[in-house]
RODO-2510 file (C-alpha; in nm, 4 decimals, decimal comma):
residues 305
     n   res          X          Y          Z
     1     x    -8,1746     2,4767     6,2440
     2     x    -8,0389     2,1207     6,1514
     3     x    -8,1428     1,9662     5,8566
     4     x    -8,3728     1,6327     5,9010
     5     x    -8,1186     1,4249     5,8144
     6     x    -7,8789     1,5769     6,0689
     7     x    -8,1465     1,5250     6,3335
     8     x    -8,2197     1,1828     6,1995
     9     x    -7,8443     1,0764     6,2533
    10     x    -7,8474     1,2329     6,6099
    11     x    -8,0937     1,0607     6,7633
    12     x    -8,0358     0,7380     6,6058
    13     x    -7,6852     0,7601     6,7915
    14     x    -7,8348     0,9296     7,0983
    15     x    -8,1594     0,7971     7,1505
    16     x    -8,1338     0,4841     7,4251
    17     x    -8,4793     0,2944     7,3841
    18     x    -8,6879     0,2317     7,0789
    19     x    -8,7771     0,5213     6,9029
    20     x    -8,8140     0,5331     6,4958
    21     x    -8,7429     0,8717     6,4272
    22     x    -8,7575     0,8669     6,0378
    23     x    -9,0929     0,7251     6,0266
    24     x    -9,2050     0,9761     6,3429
    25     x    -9,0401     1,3103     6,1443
    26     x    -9,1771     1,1480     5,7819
    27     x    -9,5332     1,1696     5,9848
    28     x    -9,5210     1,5320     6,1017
    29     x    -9,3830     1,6426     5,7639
    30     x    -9,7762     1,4793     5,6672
    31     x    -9,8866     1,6460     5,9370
    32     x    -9,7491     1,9721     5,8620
    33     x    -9,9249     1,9772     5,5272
    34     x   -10,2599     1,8915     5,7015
    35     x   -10,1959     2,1881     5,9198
    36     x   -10,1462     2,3986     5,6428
    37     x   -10,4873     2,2622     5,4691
    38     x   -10,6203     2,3641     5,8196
    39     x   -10,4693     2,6773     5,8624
    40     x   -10,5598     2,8449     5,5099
    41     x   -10,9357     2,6694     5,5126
    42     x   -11,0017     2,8784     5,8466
    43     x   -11,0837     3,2272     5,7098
    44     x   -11,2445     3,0909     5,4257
    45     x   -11,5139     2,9440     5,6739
    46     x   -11,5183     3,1790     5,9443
    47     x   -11,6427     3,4883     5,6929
    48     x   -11,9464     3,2055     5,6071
    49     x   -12,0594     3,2157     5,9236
    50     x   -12,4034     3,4687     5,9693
    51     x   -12,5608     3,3179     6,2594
    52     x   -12,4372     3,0623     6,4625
    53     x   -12,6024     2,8047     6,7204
    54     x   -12,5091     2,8701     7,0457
    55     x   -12,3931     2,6102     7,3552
    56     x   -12,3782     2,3402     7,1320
    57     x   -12,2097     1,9826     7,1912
    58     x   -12,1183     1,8634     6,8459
    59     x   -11,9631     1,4900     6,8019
    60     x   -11,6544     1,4328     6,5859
    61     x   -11,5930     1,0567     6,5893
    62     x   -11,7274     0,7354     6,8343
    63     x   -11,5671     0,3936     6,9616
    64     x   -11,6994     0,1082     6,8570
    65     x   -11,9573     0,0483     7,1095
    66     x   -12,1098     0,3686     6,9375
    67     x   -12,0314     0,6282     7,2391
    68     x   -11,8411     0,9013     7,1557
    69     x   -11,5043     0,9634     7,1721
    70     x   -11,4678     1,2911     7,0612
    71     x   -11,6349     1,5972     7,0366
    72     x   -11,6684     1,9785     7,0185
    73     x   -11,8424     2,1700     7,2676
    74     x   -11,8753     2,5305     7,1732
    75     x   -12,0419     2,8658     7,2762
    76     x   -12,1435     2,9009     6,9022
    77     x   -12,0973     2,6819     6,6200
    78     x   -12,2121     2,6765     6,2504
    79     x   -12,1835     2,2974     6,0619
    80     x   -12,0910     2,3127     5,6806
    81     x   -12,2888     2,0030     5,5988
    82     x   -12,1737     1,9838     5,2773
    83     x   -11,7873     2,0350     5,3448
    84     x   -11,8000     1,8404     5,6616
    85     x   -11,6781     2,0968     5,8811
    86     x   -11,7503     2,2484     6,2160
    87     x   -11,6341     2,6595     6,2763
    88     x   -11,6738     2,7076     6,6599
    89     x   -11,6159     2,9912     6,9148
    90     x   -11,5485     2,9574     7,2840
    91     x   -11,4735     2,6052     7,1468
    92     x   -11,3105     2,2984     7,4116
    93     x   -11,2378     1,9950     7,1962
    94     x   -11,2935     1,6709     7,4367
    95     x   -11,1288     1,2862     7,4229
    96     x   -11,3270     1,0681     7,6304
    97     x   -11,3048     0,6808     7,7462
    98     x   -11,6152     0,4803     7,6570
    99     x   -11,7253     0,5019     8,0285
   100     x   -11,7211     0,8861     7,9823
   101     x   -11,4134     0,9660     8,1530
   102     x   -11,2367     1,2919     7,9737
   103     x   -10,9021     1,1562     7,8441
   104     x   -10,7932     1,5213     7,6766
   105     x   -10,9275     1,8059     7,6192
   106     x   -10,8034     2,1414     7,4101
   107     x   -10,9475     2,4896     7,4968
   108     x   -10,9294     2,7502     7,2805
   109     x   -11,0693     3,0691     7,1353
   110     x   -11,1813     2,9872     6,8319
   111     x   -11,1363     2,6651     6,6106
   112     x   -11,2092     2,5199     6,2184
   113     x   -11,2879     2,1040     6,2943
   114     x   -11,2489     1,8748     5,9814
   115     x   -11,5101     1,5623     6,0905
   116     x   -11,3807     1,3716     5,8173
   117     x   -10,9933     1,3436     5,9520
   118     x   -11,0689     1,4323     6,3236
   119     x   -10,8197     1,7299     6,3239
   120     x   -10,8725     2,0768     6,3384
   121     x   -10,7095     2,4262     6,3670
   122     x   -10,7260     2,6783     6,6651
   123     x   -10,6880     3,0630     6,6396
   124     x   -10,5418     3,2575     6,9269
   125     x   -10,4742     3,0847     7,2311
   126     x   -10,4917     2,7404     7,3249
   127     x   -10,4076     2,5117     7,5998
   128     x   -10,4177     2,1415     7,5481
   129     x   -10,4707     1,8954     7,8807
   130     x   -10,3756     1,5230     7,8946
   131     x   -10,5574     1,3670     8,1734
   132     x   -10,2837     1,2645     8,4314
   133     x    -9,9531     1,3972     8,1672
   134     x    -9,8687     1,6990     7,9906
   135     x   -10,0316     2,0453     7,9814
   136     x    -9,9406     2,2522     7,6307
   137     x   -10,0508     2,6490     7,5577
   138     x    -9,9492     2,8436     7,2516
   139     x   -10,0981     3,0295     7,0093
   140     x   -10,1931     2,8926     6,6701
   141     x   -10,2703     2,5104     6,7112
   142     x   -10,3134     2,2239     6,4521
   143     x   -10,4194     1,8914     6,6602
   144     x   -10,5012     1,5810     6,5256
   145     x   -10,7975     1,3710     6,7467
   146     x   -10,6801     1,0234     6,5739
   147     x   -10,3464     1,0590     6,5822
   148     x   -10,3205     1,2437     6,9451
   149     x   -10,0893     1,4757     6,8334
   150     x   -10,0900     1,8740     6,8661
   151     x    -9,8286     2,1370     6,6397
   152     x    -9,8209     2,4505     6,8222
   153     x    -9,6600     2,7267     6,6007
   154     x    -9,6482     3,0481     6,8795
   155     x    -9,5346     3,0933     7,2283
   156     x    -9,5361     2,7463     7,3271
   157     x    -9,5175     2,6119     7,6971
   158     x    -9,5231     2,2679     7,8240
   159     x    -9,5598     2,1936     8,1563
   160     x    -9,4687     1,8216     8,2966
   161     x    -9,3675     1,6821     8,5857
   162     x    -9,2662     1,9937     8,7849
   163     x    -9,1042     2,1327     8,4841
   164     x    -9,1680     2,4032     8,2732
   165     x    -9,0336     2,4169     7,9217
   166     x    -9,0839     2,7036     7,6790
   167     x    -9,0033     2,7598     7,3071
   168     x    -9,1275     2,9124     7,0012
   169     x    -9,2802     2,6007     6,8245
   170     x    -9,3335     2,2101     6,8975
   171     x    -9,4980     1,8871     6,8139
   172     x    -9,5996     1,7038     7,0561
   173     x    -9,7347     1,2828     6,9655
   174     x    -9,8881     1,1588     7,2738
   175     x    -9,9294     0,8138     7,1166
   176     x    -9,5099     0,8097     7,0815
   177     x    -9,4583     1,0290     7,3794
   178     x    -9,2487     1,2401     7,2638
   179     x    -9,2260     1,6070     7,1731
   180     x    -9,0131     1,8527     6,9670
   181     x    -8,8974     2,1917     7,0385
   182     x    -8,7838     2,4922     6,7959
   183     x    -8,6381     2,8077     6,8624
   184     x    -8,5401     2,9445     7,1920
   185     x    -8,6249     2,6109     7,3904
   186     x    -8,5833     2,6856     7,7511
   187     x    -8,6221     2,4008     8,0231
   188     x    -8,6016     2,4857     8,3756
   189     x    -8,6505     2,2006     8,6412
   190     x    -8,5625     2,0335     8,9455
   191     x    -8,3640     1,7248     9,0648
   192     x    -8,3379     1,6328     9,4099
   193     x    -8,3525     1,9581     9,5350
   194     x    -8,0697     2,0662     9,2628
   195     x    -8,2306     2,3368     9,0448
   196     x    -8,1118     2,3086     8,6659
   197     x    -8,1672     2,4899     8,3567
   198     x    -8,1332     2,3948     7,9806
   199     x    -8,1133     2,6058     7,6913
   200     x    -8,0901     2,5358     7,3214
   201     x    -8,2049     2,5734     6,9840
   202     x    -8,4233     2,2819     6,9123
   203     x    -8,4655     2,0019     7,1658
   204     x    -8,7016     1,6422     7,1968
   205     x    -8,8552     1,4947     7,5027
   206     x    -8,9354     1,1763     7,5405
   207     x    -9,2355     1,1624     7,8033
   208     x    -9,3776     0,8809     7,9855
   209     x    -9,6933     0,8275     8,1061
   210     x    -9,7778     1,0025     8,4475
   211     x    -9,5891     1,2834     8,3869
   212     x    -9,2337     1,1086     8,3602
   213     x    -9,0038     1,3790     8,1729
   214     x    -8,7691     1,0774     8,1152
   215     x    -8,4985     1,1873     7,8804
   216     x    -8,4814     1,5085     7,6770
   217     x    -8,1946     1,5489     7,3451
   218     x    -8,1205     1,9106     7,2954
   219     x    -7,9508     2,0473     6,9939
   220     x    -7,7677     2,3933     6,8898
   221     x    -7,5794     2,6221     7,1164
   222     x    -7,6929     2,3939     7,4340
   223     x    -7,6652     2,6181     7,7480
   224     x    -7,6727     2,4426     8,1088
   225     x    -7,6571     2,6009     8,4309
   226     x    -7,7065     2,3732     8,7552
   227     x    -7,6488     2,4707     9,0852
   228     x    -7,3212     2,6819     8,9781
   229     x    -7,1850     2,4819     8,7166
   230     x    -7,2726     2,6146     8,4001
   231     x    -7,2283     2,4226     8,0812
   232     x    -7,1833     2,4888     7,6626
   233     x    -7,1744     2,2369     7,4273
   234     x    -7,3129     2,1733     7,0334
   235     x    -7,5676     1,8783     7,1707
   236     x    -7,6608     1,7273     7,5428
   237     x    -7,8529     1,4630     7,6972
   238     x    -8,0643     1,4578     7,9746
   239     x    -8,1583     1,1436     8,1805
   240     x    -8,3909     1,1345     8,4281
   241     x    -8,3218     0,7713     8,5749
   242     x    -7,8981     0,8529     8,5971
   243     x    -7,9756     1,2043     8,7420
   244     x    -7,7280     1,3086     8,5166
   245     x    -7,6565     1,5042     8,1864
   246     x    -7,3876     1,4020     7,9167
   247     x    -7,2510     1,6944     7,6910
   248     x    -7,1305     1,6656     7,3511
   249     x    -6,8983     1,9167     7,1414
   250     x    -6,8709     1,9445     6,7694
   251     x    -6,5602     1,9654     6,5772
   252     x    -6,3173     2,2190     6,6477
   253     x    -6,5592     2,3191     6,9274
   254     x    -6,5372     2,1268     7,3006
   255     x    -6,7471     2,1045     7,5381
   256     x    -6,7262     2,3362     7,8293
   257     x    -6,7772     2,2750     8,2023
   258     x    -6,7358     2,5663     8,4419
   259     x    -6,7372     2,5381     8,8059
   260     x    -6,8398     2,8719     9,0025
   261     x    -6,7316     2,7362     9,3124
   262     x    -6,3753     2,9066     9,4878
   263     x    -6,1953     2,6728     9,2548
   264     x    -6,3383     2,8901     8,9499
   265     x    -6,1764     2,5708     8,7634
   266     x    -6,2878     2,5038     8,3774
   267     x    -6,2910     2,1657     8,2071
   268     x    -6,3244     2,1131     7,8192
   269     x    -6,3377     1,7801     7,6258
   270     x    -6,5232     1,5991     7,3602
   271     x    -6,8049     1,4411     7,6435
   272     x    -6,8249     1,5707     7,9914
   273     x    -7,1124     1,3935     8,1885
   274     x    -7,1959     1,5239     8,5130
   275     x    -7,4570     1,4387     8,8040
   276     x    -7,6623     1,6605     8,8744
   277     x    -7,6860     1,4793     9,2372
   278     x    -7,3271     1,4950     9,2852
   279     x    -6,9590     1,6888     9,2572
   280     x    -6,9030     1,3784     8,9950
   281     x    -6,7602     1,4825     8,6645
   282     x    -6,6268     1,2256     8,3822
   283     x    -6,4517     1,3864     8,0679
   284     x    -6,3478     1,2374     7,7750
   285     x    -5,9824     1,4102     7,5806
   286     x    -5,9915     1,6454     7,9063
   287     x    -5,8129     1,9868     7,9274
   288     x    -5,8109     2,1401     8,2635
   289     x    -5,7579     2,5069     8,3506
   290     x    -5,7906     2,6405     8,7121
   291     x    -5,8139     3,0287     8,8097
   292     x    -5,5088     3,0986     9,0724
   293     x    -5,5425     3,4480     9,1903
   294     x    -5,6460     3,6138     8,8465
   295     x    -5,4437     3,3199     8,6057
   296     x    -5,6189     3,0488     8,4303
   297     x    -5,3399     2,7892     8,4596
   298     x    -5,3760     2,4858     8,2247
   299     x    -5,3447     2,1468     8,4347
   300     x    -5,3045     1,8701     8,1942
   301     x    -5,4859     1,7046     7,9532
   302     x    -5,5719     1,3134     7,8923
   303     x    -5,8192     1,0898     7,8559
   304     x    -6,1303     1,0189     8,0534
   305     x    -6,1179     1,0976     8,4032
***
């Protein structure tokens, strides 16, 4: 994996709207640590538990017209008074509005709450909802209530806006909209009718509200394959509003556009962007080759095209 001042210098150069991604990866590395409070506290609790309350409704933290805001409804619980913290089973962590309205809600199997911070961590499986947005499962959760952000560390899955994308951990900041992928990402989606997938080491959405998978950065052996053209490249960018995805190689190593149409042709260069609406291909220090009956024959090279 990149380093975070590799990733820093990426999507300072890549990212298109205003998004302050040293502050946003100097507040997960906080974030981490909390998880890792979380994470060893849990056994230490759960072996205090002798005989929990069951079907309980616990609250975690209030607006300031006094109704709550968040809350932990369980199928047992046991409160540590002292320590401040709530062990549940069966547990679903809620967000509401102050009319009442759910905002989020995270189910999972079992679950150590902190009251004092408003975070928490999940054992087993988990599946975090955001009323109108993004659906998240893994295994293994940290999730913060105050800052709206979940760390899944297993098996993750996000599902927005049609699209499905999988990987072995990710972040995910509501509050920032955005969300980071590690190991094995794998997005598979659909534009105007033109089925596309995305693979990569790490990637980062940036999601809108409603839904709105607006622009997504992958990073690391980038794979694309949409509808026959199939793409490899060090780092690529997706954008929702241009339909279109923009390919970058790394030095020494182009990147690669194949077409698996009858032309069978191959185009390399430093950027290829393509539409994933259209035929239309731009490609910046361009070298051509074309299959002829069996040959790959070189067809020039140049600039952009």
């Amino acid at each position: 994996m990149r380093s975070s001042i590799e990733i820093l210098l990426i999507l300072a150069a890549m990212s298109a709207h205003a998004f302050d991604s040293a502050a946003w990866l100097g507040q997960r590395a906080m974030l981490d640590r909390e998880a890792e409070r979380l994470r060893a506290a849990y056994p230490k609790f759960r072996d205090r538990v002798t005989q929990p309350a069951e079907n309980v409704l616990i609250p975690v933290e209030s607006h300031p017209d006094g109704s709550v805001k968040t809350s932990v409804v369980a199928a047992r619980a046991h409160i540590f008074l002292q320590e401040g913290f709530v062990w549940a089973e069966g547990v679903e962590i809620r967000q509401m509005r102050p009319d009442g309205t759910v905002e989020s809600r995270i189910e999972a199997e079992n679950c150590l709450v902190d009251r004092s911070t408003k975070s928490g961590w999940t054992e087993g499986r988990a599946h975090a909802k955001y009323r109108g947005e993004a659906e998240l499962e893994g295994e293994n959760v940290y999730f913060s209530a105050a800052e709206e952000y979940v760390k899944i560390f297993t098996n993750t899955v996000l599902h927005a806006e049609g699209r499905v994308l999988k990987s072995v951990r990710a972040d995910y900041d509501r509050h920032e909209g955005v969300a980071m992928f590690d190991g094995d990402v794998r997005l598979h989606g659909s534009e105007r009718k033109r089925e596309y997938d995305l693979a990569a080491k790490q990637a980062f959405a940036f999601i809108a509200g409603s839904n709105d998978f607006r622009r997504v950065v992958a990073l690391g052996e980038v794979r694309v394959d949409s509808d026959g053209r199939k793409g490899e490249c060090d780092r690529a960018v997706y954008t929702r509003r241009d339909s279109r995805i923009v390919m970058y190689g790394a030095d020494g190593a182009p990147a690669k556009l194949s077409d698996g149409g009858g032309r069978r042709s191959t185009v390399e260069g430093s950027r290829i962007t393509f539409w994933l609406d259209s035929e239309e291909v731009e490609v910046v220090d361009s070298s051509v080759q074309m299959e002829t009956k069996g040959l790959k024959v070189p067809i020039g090279q140049g600039g952009e095209k």
